[in-house]
N, C-alpha and C positions, 0 to 999 in steps of 0.2 A: 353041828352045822359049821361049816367052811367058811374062809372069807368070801372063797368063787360063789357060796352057795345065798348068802349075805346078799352078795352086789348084787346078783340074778332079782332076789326077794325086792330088794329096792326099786332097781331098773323097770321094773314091771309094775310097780306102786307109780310108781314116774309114770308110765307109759299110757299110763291111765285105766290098769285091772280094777273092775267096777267092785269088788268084792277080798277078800283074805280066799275062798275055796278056789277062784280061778286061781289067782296066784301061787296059790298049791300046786296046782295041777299043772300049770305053764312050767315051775322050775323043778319040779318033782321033791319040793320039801316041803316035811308035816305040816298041816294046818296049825300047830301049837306053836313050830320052831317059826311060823309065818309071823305068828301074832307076835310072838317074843322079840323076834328084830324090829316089827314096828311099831311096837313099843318103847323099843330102847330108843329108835329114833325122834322116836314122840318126847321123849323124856330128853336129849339132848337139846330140844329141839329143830332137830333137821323139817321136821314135817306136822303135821296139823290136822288130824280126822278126827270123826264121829264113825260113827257104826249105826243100823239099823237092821234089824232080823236075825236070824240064826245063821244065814251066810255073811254075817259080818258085810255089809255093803256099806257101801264108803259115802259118806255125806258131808259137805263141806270141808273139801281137801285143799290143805296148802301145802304145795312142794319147792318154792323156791329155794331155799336152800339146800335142797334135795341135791335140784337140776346142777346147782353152783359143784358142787359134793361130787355127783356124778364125773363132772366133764373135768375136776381136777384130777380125781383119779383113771381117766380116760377110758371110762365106761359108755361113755355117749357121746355124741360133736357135739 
């Protein structure tokens, strides 16, 4: 996976994809290489989930530093 293909995965977790399989499907990268960047981001702390069910749906999400992340690299206003 790409940097381009990275930010896309993020942008979309930002944007508020309720799920890891939407966000597959929005930026057209694996469901595993999904989980793997937001996980690393979990691990830096950029961002803050839980999971529920087999589509990995997102529950109690924190992305501030996400949004901060995003708009320095000018991926979003």
């Amino acid at each position: 996976m790409d940097i381009n293909q990275t930010m896309a995965v993020f942008k979309a977790f930002y944007l508020g994809c309720e799920n890891m399989e939407k966000i597959s499907r929005r930026t057209k990268v694996s469901r595993e290489e999904v989980r793997e960047a937001l996980r690393g981001a979990r691990e830096c702390g950029l961002i803050k989930y839980s999971t529920k069910d087999y589509n990995e749906t997102f529950t109690h999400v924190e992305n501030k530093k996400l949004g901060v992340y995003l708009r320095a690299k000018g991926i979003i206003k």
